[in-house]
OpenMM code with the backbone's topology and positions (N, CA, C; nanometers):
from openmm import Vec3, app, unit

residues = "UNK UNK UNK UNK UNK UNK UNK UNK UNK UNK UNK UNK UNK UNK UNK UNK UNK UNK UNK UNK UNK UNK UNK UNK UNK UNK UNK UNK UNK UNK UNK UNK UNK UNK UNK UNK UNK UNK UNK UNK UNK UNK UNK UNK UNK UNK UNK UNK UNK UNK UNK UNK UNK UNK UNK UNK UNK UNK UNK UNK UNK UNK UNK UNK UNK UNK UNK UNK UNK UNK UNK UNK UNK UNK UNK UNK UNK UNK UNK UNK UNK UNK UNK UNK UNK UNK UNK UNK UNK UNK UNK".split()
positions = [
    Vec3(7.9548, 12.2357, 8.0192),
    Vec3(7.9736, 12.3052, 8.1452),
    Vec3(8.1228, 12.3297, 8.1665),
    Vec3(8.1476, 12.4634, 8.2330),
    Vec3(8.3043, 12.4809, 8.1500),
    Vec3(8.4095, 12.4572, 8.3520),
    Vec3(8.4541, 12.4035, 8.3535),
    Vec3(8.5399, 12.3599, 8.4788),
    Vec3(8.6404, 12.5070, 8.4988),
    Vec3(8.6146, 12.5148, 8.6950),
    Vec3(8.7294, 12.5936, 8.7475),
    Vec3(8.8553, 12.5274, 8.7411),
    Vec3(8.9802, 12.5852, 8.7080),
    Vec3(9.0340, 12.5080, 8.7330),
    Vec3(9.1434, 12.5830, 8.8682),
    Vec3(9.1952, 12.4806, 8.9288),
    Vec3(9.2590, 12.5517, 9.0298),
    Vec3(9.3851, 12.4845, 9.0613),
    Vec3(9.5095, 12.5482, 9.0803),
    Vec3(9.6293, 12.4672, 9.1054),
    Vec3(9.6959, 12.4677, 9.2545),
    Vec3(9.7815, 12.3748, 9.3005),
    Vec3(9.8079, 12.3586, 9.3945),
    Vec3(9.9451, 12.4701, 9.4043),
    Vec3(9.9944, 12.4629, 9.5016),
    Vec3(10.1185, 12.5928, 9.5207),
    Vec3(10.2259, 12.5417, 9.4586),
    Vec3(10.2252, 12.4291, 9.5047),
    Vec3(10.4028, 12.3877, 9.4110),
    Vec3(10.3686, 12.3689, 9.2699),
    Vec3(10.2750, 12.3397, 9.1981),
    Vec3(10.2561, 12.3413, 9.0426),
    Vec3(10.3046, 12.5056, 8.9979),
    Vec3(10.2574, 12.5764, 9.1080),
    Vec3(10.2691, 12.7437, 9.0383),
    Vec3(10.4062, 12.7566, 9.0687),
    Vec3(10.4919, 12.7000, 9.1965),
    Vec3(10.6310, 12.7803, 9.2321),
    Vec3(10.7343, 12.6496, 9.1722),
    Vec3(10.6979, 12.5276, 9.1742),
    Vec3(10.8243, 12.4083, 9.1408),
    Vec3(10.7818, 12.3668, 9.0160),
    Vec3(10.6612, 12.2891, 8.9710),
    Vec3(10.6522, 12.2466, 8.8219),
    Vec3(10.6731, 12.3758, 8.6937),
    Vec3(10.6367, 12.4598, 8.7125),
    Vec3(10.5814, 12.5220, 8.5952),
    Vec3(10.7309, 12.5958, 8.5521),
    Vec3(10.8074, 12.6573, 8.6574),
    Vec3(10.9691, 12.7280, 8.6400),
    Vec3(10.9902, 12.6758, 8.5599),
    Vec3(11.0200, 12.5213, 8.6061),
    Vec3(11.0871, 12.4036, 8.5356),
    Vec3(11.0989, 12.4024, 8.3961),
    Vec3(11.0001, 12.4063, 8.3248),
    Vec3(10.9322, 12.3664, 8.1900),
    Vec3(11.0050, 12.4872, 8.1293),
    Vec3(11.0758, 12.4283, 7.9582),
    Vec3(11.1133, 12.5347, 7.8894),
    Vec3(10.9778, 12.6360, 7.8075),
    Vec3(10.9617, 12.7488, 7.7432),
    Vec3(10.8416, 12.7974, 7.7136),
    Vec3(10.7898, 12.7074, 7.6041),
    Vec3(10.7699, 12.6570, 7.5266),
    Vec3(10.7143, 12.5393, 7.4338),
    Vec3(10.6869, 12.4546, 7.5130),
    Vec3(10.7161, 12.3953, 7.5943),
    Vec3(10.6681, 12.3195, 7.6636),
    Vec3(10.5140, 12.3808, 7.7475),
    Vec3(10.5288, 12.4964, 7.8229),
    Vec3(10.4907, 12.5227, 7.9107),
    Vec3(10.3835, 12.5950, 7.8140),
    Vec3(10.3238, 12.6267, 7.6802),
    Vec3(10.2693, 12.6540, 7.5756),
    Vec3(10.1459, 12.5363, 7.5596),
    Vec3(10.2174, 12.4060, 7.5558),
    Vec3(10.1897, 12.2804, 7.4845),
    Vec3(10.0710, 12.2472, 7.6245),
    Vec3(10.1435, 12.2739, 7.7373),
    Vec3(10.0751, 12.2276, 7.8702),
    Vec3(9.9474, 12.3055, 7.8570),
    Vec3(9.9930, 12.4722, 7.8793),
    Vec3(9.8526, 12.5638, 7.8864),
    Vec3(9.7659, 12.4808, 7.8255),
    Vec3(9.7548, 12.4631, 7.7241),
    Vec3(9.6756, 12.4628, 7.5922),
    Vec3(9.5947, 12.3259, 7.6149),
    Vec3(9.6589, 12.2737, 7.6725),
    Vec3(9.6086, 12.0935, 7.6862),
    Vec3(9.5242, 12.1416, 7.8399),
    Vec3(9.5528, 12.1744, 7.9407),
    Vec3(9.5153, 12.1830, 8.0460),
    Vec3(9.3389, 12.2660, 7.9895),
    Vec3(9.3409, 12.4180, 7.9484),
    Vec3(9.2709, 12.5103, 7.8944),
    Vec3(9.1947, 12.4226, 7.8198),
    Vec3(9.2201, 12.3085, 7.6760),
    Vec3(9.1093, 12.3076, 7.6112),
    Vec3(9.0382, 12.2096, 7.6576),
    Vec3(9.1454, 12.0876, 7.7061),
    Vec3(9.0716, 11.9618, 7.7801),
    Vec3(9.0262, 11.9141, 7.8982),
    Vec3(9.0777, 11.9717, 8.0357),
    Vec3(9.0557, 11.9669, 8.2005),
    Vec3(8.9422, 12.0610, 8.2007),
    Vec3(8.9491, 12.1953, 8.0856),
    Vec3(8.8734, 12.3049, 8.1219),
    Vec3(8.7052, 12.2639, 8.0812),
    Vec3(8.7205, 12.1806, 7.9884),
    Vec3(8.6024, 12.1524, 7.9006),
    Vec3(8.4940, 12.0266, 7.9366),
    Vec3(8.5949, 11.9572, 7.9639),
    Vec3(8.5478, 11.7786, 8.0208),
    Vec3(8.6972, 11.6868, 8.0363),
    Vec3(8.6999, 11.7073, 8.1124),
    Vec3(8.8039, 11.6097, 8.2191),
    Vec3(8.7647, 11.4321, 8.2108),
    Vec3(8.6687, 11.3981, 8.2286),
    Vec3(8.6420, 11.3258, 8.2217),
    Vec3(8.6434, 11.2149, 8.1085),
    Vec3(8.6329, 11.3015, 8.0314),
    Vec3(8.6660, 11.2679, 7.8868),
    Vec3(8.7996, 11.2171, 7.7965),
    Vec3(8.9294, 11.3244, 7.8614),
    Vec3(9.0649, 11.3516, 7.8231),
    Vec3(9.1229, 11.2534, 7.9426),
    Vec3(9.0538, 11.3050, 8.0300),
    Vec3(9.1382, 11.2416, 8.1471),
    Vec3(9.1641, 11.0357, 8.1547),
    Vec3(9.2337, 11.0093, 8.2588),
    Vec3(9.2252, 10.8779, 8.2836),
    Vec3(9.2566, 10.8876, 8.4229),
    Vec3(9.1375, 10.7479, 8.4895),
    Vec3(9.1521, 10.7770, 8.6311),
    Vec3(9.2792, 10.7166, 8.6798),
    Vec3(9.3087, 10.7339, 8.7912),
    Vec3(9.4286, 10.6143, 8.8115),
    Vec3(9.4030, 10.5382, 8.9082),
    Vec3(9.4435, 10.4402, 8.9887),
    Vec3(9.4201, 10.2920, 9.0808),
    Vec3(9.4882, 10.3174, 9.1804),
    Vec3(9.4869, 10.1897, 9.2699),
    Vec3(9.4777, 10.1616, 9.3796),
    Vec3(9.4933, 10.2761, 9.4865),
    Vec3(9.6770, 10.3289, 9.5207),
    Vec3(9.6925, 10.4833, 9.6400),
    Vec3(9.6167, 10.5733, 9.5645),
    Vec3(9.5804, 10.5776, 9.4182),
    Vec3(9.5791, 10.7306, 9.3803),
    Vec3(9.4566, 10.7429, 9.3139),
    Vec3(9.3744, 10.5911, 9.3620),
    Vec3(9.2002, 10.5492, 9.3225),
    Vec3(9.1518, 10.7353, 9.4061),
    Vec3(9.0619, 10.8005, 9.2595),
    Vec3(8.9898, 10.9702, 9.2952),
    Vec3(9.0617, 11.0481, 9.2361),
    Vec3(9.2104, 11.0177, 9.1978),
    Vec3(9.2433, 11.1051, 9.1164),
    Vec3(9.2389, 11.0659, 8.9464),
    Vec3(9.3222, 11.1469, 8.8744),
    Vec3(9.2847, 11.1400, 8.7360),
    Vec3(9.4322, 11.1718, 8.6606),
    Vec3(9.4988, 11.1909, 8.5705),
    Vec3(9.5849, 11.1743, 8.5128),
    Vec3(9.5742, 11.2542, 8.3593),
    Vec3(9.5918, 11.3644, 8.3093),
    Vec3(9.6046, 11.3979, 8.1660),
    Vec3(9.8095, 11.3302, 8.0982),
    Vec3(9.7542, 11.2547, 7.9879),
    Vec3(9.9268, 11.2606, 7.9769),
    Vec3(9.9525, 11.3667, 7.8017),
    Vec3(10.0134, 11.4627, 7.8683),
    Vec3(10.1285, 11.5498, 7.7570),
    Vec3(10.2690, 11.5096, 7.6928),
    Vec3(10.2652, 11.4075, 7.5917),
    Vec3(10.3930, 11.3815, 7.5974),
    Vec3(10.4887, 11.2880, 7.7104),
    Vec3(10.6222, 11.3025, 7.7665),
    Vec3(10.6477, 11.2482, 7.8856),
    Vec3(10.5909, 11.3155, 7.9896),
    Vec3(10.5511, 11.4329, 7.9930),
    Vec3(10.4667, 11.4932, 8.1240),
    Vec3(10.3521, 11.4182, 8.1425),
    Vec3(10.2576, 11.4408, 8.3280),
    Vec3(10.1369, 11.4081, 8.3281),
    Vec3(10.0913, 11.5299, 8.4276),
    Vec3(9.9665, 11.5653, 8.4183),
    Vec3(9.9150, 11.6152, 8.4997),
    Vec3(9.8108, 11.5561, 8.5733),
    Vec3(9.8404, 11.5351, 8.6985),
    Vec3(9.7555, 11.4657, 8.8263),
    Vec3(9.6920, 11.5702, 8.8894),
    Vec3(9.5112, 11.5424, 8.8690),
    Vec3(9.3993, 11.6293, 8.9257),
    Vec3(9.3041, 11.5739, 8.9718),
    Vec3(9.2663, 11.6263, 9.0334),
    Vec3(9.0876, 11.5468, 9.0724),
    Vec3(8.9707, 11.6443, 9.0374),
    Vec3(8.8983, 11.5964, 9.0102),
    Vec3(8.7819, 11.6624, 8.9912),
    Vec3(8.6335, 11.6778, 9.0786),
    Vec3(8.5869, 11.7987, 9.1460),
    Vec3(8.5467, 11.7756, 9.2287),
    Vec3(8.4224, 11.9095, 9.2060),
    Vec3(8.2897, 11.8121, 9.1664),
    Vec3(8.1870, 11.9263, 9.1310),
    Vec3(8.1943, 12.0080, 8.9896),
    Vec3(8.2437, 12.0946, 8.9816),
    Vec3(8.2409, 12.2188, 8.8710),
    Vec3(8.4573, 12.2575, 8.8731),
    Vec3(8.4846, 12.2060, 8.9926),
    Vec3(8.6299, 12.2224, 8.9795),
    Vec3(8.7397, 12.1346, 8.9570),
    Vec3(8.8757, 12.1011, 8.8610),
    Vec3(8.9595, 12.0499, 8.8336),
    Vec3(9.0561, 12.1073, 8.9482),
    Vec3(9.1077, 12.0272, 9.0281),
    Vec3(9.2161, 12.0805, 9.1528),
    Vec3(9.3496, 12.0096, 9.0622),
    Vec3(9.4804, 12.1102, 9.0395),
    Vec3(9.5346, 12.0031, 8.9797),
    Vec3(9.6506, 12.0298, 9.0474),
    Vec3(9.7342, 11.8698, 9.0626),
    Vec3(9.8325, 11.8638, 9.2082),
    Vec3(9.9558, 11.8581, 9.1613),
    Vec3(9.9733, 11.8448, 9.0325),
    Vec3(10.0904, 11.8134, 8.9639),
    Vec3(10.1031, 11.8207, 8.7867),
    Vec3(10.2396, 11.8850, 8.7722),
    Vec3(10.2649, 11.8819, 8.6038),
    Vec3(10.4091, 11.8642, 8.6217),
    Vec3(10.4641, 11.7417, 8.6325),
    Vec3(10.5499, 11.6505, 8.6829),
    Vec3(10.5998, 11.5563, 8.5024),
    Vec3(10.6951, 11.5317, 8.5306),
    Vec3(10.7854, 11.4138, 8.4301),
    Vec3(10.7131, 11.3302, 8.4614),
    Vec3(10.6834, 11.2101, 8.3638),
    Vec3(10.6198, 11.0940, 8.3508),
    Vec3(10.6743, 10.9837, 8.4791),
    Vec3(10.8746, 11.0377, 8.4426),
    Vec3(10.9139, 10.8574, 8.5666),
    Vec3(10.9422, 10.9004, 8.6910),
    Vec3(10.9089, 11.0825, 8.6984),
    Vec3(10.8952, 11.0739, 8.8522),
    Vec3(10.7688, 11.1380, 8.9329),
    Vec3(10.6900, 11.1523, 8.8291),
    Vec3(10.5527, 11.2135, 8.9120),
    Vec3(10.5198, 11.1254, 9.0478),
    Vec3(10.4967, 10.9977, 8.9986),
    Vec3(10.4414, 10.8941, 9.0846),
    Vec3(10.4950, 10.8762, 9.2213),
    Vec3(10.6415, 10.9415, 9.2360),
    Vec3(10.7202, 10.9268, 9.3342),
    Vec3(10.6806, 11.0420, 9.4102),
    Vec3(10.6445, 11.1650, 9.3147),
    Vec3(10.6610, 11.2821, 9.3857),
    Vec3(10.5010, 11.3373, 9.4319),
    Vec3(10.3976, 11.2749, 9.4006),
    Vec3(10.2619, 11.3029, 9.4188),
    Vec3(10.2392, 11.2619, 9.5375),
    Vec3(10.2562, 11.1956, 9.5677),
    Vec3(10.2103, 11.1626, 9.7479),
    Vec3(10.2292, 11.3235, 9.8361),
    Vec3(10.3295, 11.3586, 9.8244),
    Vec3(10.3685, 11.4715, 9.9210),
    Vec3(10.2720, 11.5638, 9.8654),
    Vec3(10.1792, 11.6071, 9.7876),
    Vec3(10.1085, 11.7024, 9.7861),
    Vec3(9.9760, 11.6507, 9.7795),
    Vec3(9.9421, 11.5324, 9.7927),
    Vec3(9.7539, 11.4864, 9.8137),
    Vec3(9.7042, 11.4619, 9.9348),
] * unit.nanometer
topology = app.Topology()
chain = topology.addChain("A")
for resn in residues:
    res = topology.addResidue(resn, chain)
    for name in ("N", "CA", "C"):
        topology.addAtom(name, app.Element.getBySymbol(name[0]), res)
C-alpha cells in the first residue's frame, strides 16, 4: 500500500535550501523508496516527548514523521545533533 506523503512548511522553506544537491538526492530517494513504501519498516519510533512519532536516519541527517492512516506527515529533515532541539517548535 503505497503512503501520501506530506511535508510540513519549514521542511519545504528551511530544511531542504539547506542541503547541498547530493545530499538533497540521497534524501529524495530514501524518503520516496522507504516512508513511501512502508514506514514502518525503515522507520524507528522514538520515546518518551516524541512517543507517535518515528525517525528515518540518512547518514548524520534524520527525518522526523508520523504516520497517520495511508499518510507519512513529515516534520523535519534536520542534522542529527540538532533535530531534537529543533522539533518541538513544529509538532
Amino acid at each position: 500500500m503505497p503512503y501520501e506523503l506530506r511535508y510540513h512548511p519549514d521542511v519545504r522553506d528551511i530544511d531542504i535550501p539547506q542541503l547541498n544537491e547530493a545530499l538533497k538526492r540521497r534524501i529524495k530517494k530514501a524518503i520516496e523508496q522507504r516512508l513511501a513504501t512502508s514506514p514502518h519498516q525503515y522507520g524507528e519510533p522514538l520515546r518518551k516527548t516524541l512517543k507517535g512519532y518515528w525517525k528515518l536516519r540518512i547518514g548524520d541527517y534524520r527525518v522526523v514523521f508520523k504516520i497517520d492512516k495511508n499518510e507519512v506527515l513529515i516534520f523535519a529533515i534536520i542534522n542529527r545533533k540538532d533535530v531534537y532541539t529543533k522539533i518541538f517548535k513544529r509538532i
